[in-house]
Kinemage of the C-alpha trace (Angstrom):
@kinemage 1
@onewidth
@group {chain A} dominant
@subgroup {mainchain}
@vectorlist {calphas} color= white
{ca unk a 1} P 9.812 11.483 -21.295
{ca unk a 2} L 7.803 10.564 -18.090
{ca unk a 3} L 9.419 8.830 -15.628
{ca unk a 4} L 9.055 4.664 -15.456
{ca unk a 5} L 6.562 4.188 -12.262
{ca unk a 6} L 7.820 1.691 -9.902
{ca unk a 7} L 5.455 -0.850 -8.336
{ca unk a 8} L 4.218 -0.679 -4.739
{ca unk a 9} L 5.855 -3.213 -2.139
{ca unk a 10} L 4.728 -4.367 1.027
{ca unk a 11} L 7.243 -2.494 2.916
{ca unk a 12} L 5.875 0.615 1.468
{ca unk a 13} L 2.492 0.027 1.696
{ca unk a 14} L 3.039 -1.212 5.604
{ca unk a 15} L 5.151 2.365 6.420
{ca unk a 16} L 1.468 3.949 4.595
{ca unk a 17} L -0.842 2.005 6.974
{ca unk a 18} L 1.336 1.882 10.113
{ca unk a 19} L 1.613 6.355 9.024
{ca unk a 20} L -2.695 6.094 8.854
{ca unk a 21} L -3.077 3.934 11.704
{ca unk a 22} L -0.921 6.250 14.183
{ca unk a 23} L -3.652 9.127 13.339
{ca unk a 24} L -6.482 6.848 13.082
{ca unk a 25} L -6.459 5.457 16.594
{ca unk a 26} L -5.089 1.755 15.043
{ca unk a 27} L -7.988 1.633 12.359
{ca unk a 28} L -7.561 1.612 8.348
{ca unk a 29} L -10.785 1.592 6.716
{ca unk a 30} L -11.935 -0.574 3.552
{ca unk a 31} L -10.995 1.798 0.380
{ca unk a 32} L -8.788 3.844 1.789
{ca unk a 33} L -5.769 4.472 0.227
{ca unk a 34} L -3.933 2.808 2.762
{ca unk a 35} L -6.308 -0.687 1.817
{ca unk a 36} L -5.615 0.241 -1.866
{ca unk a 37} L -1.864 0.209 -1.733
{ca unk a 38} L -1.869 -3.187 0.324
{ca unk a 39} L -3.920 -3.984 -2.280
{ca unk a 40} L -1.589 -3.022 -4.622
{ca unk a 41} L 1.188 -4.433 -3.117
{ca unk a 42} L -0.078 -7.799 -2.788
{ca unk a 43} L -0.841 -7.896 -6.739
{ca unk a 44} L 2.538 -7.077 -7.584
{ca unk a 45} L 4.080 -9.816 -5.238
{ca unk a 46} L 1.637 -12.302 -7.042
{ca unk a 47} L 2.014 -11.837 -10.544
{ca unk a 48} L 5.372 -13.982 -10.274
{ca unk a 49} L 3.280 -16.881 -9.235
């Protein structure tokens, strides 16, 4: 059995781009996986609406 996969919030995928940022100098490019989970994050908190 795999295991359920649990959606990406947007305290997770703010620890991801503060964690990118701190190497990056502050910047998070477009694409980036950092982008993608904010993405991500903001579709899950939506689909309530």
């Amino acid at each position: 059995m795999s295991e359920k996969k649990k959606p990406m919030t947007p305290a997770a995928a703010a620890r991801i781009q503060s964690a990118n940022a701190k190497q990056n100098g502050g910047a998070t490019t477009k694409g980036s996986f950092p982008a993608k989970a904010q993405a991500a994050a903001d579709k899950n908190t939506n689909q309530g609406e």
